[in-house]
C-alpha angles and dihedrals in degrees: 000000000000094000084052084062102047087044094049088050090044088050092043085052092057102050098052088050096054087049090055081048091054096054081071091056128113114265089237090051093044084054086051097055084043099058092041089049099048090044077056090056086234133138114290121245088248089054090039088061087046090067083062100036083064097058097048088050090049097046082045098055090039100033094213136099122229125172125026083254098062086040087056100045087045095052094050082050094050098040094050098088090191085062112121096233118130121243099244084051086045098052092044080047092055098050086052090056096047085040092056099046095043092052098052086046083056085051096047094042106244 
């Protein structure tokens, strides 16, 4: 069960990096994806980038990271200098990230 569960995360990562990759594709090839997704009858890329948009609105209101997703999906937002956080979101952004990291280098004794 527990290797269900790492697979499922790492599954999860990828995915959400693939859809940061996607924002750099050309608008032709976005409607593409789209119209294979939706014949799928799968989520769309714009609600695809929602999942992530979440994230970035819940760390926001509670200014604290707590899971390696939301790290990962923080850390894409932060790093992607044509996002369209504030500076003043980007730079809160930014101490979660080095909070949360520092604090999982503090578990694991390093």
């Amino acid at each position: 069960m527990k290797s269900k569960t790492i697979a499922k995360r790492g599954l999860k990562t990828g995915l959400q990096d693939l859809i940061s990759q996607i924002k750099e594709f050309p608008k032709d090839l976005k409607t593409a994806i789209d119209a294979d997704l939706l014949q799928n009858n799968l989520p769309t890329l714009k609600e695809l980038q929602g999942v992530s948009v979440k994230i970035i609105e819940r760390v926001l209101k509670r200014q604290q990271i707590r899971t390696l997703e939301e790290f990962y999906a923080i850390k894409e937002e932060v790093i992607d200098l044509n996002s369209n956080l504030t500076t003043e979101n980007r730079m809160l952004l930014d101490r979660c990230l080095t909070e949360f990291e520092f604090s999982k280098r503090r578990k694991n004794g390093r």
